[in-house]
C-alpha positions, 0 to 999 in steps of 0.5 A, a space after each residue: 537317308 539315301 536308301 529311304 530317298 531311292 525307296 520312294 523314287 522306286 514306288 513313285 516310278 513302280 507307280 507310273 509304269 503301272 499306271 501307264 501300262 493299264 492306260 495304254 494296255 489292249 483290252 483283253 479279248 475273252 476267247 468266245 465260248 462254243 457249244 459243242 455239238 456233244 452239249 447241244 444234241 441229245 439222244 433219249 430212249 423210251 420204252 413203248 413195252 412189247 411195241 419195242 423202243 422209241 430212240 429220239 436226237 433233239 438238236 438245240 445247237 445254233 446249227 444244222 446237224 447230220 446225225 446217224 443212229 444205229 442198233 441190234 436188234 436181238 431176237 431170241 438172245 438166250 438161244 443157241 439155235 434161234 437166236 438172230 440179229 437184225 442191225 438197224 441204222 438211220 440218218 437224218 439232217 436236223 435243224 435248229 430246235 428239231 428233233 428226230 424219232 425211229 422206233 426199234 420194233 421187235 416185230 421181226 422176232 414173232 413170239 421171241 424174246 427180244 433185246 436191244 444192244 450196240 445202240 449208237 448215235 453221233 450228229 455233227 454240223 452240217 457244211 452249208 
């Protein structure tokens, strides 16, 4: 009997200290989600046939990025004696819904064959 008399004191005690401290309790804070830039600018190459490669940023991040891009440009890369590289790069500022071209035009290599490699891009928010 006294057991059973201690029991129900326990529970109605267990009771109010729950209730009472989701009465009192702070509502929780939920961390806020951030896009990364790495989700919200994007790169995108199309091939334009013998004219070369268009290589594309769009930014759909809530801020202004700084973005670069770079690659080599191969003429004649099964040669051993003609074969040469042209290393390319641009930078640019983009904002919010913008987007950014360069074409990699393998004008240079004449009537070479030609290849693309080391093509590289990063964007990061600008510090306004």
């Amino acid at each position: 009997m006294r057991f059973a008399n201690a029991l129900r004191s326990a529970s109605c005690m267990l009771v109010l200290v729950v209730t009472s401290s989701s009465v009192f309790a702070q509502p929780s804070k939920a961390p806020r989600s951030k896009k990364s830039v790495a989700e919200c600018a994007t790169f995108d190459q199309a091939d334009k046939g013998d004219d070369g490669v268009a290589l594309s940023v769009r930014n759909s991040c809530a801020v202004p990025v700084a973005c670069t891009m770079s690659w080599t440009l191969v003429c004649a890369p099964e040669s051993k004696k003609r074969k040469s590289l042209h290393k390319e790069a641009a930078s640019f500022t983009l904002a919010d819904g913008a987007s950014e071209s360069r074409d990699a035009s393998p004008a240079v290599c004449g009537a070479d064959s030609w290849s693309l490699e080391n093509i590289q891009w990063s964007c990061a928010p600008t510090r306004d």
